[in-house]
N, C-alpha and C positions, 0 to 999 in steps of 0.2 A: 484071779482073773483067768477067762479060758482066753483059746487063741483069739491072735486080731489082727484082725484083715485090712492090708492097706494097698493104698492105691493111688498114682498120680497122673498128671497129664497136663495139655495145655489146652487156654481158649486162644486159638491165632486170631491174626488181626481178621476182620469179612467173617470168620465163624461164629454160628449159632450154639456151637453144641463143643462141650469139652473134647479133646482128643485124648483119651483114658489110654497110655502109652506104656505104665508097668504098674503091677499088681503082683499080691503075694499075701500069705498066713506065717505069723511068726506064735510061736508060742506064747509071748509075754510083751505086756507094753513098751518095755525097752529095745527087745528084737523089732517088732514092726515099728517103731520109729528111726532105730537106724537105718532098717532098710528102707524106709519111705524115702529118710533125709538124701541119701547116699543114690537112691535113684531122681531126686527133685533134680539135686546137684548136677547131676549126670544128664538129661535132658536140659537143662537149662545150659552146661555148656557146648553140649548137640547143637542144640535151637540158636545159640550167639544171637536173639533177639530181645529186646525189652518187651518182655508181654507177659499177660496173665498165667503163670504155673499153678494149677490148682490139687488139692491134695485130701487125702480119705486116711488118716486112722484112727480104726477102730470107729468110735461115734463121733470122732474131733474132725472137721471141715474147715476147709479156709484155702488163702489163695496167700503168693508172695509174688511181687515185681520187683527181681531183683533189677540192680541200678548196671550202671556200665561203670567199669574201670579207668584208669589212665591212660592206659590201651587200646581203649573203646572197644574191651570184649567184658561181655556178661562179669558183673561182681558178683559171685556164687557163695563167697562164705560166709555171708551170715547167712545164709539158707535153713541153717541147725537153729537158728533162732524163733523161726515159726512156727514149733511143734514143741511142745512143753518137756520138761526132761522127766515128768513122773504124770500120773494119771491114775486117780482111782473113780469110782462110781459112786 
């Protein structure tokens, strides 16, 4: 597989249009999922909101809404959940 391009952001609440907030080129589908996951994560506990986090790698699309904790801060770890751990064509 050549490089692959990934990319995340959010839809906030009242917005029309994703906020595309980190991007990046990993060599290999394992690089750019790490770094997609590791940036979703990372904005999602930025953001401390429940709302739409939306996500690009490579040709895989989709969205997660992580939950609130017992703490009532963002539950971020299953985040690694919503991007497959292998990917072929």
């Amino acid at each position: 597989m050549d490089e692959v391009t990934w990319r995340v952001g959010v839809l906030r609440s009242g917005a029309e249009n994703t906020d595309w907030t980190s991007n990046g080129v990993e060599p290999d589908w394992p690089r750019a999922r790490a770094a997609g996951v590791a940036a979703l994560d990372e904005l999602a506990r930025d953001e401390q909101r429940r709302q739409e986090y939306r996500f690009e790698v490579g040709p895989v699309t989709g969205f997660a809404m992580p939950g609130i904790n017992e703490d009532g801060r963002i539950d971020s770890e299953d985040l690694a959940g919503v991007l497959p751990y292998t990917f072929t064509r």
